[in-house]
CHARMM internal coordinates of N, CA and C (Angstrom, degrees):
IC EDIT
DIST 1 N 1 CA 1.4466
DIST 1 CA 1 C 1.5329
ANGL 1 N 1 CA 1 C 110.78
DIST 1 C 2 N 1.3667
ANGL 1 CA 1 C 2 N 120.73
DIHE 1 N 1 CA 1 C 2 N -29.14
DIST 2 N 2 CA 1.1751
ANGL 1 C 2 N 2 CA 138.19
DIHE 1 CA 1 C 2 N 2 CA -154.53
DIST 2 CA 2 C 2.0448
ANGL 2 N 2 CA 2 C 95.77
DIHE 1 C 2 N 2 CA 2 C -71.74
DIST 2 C 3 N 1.4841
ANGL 2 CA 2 C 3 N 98.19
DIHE 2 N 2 CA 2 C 3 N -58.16
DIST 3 N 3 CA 1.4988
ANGL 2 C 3 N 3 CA 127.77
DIHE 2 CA 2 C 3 N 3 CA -161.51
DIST 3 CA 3 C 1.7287
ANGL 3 N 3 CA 3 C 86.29
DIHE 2 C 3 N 3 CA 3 C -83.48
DIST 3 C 4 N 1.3023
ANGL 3 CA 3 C 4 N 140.90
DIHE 3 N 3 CA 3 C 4 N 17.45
DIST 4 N 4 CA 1.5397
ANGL 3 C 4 N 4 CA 107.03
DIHE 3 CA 3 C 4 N 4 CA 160.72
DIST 4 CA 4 C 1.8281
ANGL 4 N 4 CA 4 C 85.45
DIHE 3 C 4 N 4 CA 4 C -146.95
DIST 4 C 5 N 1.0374
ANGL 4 CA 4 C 5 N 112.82
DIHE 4 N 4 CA 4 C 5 N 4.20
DIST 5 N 5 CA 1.7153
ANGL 4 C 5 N 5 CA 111.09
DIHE 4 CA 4 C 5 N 5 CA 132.26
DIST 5 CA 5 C 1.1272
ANGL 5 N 5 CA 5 C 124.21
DIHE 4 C 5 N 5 CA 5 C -61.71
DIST 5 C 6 N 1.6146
ANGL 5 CA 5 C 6 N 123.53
DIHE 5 N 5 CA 5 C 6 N -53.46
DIST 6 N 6 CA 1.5472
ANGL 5 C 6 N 6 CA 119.32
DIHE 5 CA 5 C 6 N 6 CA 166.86
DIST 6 CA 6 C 1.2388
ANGL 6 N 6 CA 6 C 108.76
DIHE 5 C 6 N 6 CA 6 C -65.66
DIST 6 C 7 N 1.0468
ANGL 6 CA 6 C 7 N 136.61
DIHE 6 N 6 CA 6 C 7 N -54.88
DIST 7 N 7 CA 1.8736
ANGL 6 C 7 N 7 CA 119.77
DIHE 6 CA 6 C 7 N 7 CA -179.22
DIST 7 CA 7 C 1.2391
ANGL 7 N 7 CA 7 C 98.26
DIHE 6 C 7 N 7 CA 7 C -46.31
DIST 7 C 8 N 1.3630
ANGL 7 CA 7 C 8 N 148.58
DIHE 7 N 7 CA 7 C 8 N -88.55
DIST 8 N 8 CA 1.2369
ANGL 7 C 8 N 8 CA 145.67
DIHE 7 CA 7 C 8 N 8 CA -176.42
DIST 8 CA 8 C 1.5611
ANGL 8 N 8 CA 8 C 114.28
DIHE 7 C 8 N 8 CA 8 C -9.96
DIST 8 C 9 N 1.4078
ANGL 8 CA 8 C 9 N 115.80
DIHE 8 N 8 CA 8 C 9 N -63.73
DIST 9 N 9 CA 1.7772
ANGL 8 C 9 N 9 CA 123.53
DIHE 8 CA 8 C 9 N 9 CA 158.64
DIST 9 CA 9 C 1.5799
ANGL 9 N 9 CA 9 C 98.04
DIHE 8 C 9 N 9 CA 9 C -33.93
DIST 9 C 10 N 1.1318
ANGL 9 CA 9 C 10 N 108.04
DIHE 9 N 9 CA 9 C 10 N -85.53
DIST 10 N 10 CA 1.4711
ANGL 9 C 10 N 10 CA 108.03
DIHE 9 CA 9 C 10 N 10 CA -154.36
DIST 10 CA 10 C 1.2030
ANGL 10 N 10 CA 10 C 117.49
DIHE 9 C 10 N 10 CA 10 C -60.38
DIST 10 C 11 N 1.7326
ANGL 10 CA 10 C 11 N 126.20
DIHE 10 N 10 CA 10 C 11 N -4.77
DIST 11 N 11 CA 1.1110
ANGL 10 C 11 N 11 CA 128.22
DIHE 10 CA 10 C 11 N 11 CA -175.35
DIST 11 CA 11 C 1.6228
ANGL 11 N 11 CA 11 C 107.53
DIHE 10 C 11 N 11 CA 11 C -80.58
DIST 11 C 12 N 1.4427
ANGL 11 CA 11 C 12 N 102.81
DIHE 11 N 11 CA 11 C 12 N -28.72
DIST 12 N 12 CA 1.3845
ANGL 11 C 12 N 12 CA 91.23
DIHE 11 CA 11 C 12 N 12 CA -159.42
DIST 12 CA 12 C 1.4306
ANGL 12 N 12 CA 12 C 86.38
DIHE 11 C 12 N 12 CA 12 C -113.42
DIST 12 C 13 N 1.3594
ANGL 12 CA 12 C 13 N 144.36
DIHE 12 N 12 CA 12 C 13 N -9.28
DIST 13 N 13 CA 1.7202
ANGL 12 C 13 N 13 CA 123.60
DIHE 12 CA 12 C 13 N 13 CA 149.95
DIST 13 CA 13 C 1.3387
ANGL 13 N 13 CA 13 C 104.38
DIHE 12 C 13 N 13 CA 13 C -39.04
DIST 13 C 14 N 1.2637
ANGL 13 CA 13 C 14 N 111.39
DIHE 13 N 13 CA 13 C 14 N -69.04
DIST 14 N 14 CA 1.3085
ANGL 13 C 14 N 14 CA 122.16
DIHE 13 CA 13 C 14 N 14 CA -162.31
DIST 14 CA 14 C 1.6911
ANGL 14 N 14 CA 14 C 115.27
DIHE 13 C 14 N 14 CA 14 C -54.16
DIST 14 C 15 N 0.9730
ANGL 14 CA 14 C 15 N 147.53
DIHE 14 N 14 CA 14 C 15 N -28.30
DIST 15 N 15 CA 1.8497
ANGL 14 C 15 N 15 CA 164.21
DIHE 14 CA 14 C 15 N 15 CA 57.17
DIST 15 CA 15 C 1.5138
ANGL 15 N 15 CA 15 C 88.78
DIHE 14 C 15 N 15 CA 15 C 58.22
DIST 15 C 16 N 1.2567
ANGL 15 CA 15 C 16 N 111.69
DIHE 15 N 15 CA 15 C 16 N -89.35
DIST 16 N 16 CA 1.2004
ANGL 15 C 16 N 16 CA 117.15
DIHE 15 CA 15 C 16 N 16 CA -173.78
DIST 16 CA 16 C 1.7195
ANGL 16 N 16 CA 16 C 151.77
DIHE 15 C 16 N 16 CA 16 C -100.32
DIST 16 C 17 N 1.3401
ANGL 16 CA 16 C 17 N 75.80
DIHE 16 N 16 CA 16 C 17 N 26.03
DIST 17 N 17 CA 1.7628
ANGL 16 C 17 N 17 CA 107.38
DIHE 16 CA 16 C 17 N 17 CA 166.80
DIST 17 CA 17 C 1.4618
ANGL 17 N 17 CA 17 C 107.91
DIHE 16 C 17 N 17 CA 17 C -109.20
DIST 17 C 18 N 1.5795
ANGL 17 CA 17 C 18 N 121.13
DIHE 17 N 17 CA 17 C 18 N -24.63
DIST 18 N 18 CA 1.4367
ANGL 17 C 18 N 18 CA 117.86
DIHE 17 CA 17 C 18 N 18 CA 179.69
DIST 18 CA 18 C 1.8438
ANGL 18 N 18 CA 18 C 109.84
DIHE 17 C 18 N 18 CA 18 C -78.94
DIST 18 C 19 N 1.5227
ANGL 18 CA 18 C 19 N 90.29
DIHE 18 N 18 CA 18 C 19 N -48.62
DIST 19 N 19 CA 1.4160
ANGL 18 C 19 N 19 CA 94.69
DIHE 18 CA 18 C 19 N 19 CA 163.31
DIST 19 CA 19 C 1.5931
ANGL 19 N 19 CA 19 C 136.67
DIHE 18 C 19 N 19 CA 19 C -53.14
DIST 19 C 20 N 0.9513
ANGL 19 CA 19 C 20 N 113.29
DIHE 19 N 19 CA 19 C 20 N -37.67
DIST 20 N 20 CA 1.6602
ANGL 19 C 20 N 20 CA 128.59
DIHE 19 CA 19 C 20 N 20 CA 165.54
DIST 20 CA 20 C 1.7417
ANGL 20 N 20 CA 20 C 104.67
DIHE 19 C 20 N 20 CA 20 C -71.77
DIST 20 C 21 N 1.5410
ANGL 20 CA 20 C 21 N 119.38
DIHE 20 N 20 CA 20 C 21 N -45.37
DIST 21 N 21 CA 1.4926
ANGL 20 C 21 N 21 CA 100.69
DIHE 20 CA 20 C 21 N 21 CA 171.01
DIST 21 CA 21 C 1.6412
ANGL 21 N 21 CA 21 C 108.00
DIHE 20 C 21 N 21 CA 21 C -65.78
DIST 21 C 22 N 1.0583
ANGL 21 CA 21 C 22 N 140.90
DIHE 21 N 21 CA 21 C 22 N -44.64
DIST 22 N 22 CA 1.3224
ANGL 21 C 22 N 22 CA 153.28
DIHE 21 CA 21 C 22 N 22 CA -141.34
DIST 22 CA 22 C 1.3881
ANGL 22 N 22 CA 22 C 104.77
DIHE 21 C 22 N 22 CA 22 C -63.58
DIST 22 C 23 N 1.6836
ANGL 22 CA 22 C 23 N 103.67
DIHE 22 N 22 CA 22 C 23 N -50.19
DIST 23 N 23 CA 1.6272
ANGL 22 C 23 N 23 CA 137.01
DIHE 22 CA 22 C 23 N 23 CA 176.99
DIST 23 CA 23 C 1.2936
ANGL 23 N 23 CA 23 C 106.51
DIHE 22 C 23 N 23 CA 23 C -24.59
DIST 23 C 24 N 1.8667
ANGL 23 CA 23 C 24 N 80.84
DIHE 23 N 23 CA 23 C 24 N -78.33
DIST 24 N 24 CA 1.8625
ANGL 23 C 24 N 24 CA 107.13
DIHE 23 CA 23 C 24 N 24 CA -161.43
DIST 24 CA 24 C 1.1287
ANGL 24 N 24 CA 24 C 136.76
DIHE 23 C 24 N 24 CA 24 C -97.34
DIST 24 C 25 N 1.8016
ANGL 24 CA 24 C 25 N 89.62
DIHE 24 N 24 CA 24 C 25 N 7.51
DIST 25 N 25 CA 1.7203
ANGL 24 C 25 N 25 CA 101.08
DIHE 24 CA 24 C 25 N 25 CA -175.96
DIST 25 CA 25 C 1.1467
ANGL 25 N 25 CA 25 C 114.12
DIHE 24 C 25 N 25 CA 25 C -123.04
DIST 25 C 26 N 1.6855
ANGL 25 CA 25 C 26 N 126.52
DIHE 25 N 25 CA 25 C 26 N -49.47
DIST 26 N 26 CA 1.4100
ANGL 25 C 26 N 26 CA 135.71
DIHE 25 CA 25 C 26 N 26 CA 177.90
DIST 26 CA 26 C 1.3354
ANGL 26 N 26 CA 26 C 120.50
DIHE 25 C 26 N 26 CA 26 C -76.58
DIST 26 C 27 N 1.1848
ANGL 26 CA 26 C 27 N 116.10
DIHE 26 N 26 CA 26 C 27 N -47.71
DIST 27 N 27 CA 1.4874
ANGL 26 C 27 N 27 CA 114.84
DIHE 26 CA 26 C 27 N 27 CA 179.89
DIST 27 CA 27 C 1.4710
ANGL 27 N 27 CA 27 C 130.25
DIHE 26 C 27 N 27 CA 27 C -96.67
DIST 27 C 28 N 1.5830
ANGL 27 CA 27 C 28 N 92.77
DIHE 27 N 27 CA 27 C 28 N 129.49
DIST 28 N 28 CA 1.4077
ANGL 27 C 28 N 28 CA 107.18
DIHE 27 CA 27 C 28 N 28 CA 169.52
DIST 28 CA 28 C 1.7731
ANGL 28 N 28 CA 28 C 135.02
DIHE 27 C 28 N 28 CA 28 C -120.19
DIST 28 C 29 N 1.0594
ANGL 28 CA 28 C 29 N 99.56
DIHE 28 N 28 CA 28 C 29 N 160.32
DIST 29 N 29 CA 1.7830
ANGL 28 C 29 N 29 CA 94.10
DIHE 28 CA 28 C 29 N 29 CA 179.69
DIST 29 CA 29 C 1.4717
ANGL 29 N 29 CA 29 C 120.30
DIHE 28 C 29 N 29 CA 29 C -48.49
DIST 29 C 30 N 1.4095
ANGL 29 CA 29 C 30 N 126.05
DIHE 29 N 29 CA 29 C 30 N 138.17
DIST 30 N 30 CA 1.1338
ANGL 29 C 30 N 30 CA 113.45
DIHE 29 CA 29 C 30 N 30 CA 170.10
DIST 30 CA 30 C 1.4309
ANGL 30 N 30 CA 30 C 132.09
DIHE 29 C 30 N 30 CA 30 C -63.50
DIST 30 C 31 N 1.3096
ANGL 30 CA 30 C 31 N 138.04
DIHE 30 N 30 CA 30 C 31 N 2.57
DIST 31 N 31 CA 1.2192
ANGL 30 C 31 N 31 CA 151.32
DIHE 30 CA 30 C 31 N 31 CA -168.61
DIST 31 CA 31 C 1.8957
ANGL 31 N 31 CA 31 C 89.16
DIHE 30 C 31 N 31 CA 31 C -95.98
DIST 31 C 32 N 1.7220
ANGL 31 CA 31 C 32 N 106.55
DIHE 31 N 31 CA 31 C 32 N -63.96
DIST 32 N 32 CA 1.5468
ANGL 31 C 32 N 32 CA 85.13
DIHE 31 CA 31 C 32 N 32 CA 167.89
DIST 32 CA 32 C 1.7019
ANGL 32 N 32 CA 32 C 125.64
DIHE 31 C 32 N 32 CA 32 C -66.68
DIST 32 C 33 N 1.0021
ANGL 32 CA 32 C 33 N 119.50
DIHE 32 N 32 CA 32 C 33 N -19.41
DIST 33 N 33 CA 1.5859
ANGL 32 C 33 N 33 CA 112.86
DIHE 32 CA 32 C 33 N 33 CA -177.63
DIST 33 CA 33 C 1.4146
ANGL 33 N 33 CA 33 C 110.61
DIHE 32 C 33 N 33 CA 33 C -66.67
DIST 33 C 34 N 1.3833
ANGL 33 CA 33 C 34 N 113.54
DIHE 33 N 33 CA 33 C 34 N -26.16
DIST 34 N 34 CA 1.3603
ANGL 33 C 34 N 34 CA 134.78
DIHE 33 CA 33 C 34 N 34 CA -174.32
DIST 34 CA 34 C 1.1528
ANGL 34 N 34 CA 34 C 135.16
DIHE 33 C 34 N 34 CA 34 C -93.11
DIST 34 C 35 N 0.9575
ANGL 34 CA 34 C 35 N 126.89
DIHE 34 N 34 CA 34 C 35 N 20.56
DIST 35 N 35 CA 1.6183
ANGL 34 C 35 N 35 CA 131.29
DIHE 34 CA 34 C 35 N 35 CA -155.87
DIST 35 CA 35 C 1.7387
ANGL 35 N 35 CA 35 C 102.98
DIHE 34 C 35 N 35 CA 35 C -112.86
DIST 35 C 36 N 0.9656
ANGL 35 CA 35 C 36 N 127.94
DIHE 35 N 35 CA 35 C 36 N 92.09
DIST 36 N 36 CA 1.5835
ANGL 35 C 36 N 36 CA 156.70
DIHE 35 CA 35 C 36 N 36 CA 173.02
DIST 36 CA 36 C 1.7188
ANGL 36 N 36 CA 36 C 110.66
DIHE 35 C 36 N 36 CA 36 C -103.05
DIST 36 C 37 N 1.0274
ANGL 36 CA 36 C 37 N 117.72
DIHE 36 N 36 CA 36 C 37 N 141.27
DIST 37 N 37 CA 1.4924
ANGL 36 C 37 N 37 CA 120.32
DIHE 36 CA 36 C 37 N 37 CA 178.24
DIST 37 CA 37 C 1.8084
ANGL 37 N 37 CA 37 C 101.78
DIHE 36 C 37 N 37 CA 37 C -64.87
DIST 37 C 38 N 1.4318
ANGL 37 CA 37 C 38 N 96.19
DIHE 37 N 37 CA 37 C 38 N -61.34
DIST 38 N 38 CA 1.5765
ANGL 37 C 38 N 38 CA 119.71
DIHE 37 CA 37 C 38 N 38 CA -179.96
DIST 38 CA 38 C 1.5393
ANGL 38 N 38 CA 38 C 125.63
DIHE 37 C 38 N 38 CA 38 C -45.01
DIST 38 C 39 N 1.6065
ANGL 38 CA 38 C 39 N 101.01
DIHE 38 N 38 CA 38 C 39 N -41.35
DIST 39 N 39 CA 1.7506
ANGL 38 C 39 N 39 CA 97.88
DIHE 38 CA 38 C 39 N 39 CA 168.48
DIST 39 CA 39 C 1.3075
ANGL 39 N 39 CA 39 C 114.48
DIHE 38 C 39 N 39 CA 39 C -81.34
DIST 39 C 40 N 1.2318
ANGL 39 CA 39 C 40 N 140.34
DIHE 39 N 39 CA 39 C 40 N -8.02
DIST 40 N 40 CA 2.0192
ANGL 39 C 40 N 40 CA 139.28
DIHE 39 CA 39 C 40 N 40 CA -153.58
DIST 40 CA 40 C 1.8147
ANGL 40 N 40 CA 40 C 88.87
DIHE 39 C 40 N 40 CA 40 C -147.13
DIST 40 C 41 N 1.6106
ANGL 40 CA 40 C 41 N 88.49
DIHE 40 N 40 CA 40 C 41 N 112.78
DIST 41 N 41 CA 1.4256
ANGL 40 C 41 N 41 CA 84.29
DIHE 40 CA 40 C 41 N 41 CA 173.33
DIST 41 CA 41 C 1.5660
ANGL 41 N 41 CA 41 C 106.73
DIHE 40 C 41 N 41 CA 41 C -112.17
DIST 41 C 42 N 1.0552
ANGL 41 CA 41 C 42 N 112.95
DIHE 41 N 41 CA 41 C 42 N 140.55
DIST 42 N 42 CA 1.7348
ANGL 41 C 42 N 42 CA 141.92
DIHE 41 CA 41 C 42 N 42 CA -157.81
DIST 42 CA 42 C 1.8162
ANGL 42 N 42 CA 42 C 101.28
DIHE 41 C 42 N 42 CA 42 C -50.25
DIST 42 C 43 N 1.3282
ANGL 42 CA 42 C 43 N 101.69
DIHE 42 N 42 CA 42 C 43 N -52.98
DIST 43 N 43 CA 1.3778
ANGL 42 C 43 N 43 CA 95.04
DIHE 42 CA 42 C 43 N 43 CA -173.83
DIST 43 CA 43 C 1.6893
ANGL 43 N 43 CA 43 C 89.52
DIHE 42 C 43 N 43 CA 43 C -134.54
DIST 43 C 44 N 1.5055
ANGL 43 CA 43 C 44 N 111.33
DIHE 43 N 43 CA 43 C 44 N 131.71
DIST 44 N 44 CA 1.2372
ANGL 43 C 44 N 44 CA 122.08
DIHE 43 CA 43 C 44 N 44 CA 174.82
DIST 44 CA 44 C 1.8723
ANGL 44 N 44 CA 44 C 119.70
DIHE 43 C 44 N 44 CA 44 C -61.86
DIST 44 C 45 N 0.7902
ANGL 44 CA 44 C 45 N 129.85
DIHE 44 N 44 CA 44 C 45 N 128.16
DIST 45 N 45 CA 1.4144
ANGL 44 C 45 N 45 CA 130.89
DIHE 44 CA 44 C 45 N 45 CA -175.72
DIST 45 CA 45 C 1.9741
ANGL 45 N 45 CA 45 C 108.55
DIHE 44 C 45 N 45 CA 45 C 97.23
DIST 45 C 46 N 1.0583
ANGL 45 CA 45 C 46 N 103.11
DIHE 45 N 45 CA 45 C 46 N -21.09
DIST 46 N 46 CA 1.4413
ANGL 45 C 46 N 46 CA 106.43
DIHE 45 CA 45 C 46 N 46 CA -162.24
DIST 46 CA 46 C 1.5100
ANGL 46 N 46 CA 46 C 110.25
DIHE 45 C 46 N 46 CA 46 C -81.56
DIST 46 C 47 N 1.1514
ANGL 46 CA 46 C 47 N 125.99
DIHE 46 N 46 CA 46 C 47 N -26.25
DIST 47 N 47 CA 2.0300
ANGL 46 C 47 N 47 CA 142.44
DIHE 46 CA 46 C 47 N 47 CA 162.42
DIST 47 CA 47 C 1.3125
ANGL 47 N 47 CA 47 C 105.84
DIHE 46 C 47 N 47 CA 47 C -86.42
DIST 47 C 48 N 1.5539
ANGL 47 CA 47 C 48 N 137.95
DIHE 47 N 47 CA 47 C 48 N 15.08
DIST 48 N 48 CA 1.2345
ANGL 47 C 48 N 48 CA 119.44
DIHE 47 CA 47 C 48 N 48 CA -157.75
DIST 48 CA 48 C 1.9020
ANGL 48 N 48 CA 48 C 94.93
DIHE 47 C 48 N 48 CA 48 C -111.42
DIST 48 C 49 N 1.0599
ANGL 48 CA 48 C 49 N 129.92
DIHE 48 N 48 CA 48 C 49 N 141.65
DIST 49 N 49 CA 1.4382
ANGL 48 C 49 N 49 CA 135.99
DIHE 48 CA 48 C 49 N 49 CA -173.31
DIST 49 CA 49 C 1.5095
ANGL 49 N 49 CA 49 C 116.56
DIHE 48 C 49 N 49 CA 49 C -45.87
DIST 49 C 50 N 1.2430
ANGL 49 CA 49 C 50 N 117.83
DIHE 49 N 49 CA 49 C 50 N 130.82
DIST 50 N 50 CA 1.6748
ANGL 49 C 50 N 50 CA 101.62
DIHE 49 CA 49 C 50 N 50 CA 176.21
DIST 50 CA 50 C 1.3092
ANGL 50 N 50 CA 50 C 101.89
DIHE 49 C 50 N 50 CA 50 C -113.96
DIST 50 C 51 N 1.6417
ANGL 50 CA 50 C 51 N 133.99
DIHE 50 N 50 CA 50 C 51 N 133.71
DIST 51 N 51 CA 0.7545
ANGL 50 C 51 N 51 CA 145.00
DIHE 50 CA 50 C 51 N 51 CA 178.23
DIST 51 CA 51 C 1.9749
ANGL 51 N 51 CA 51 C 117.54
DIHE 50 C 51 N 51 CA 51 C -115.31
END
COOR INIT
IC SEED 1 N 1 CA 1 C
IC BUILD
């Protein structure tokens, strides 16, 4: 009983230490993940084809 009381502990440290890194370290907005010259064009209408 003792030993799946401690798994239980460690399950959910572990739960919530990944989550707290996940937060504040890995993830970012997609606008920053995204930022390419080629996908966002600077001024709207101004890359667009003239025919």
């Amino acid at each position: 009983m003792k030993a799946f009381l401690a798994a239980i502990v460690v399950a959910i440290g572990v739960a919530a230490g990944a989550a707290f890194v996940l937060d504040n370290t890995f993830q970012i907005t997609s606008p920053e993940a995204f930022t390419t010259e080629g996908a966002r064009p600077g001024e709207p209408g101004r890359n667009l084809i003239q025919y």
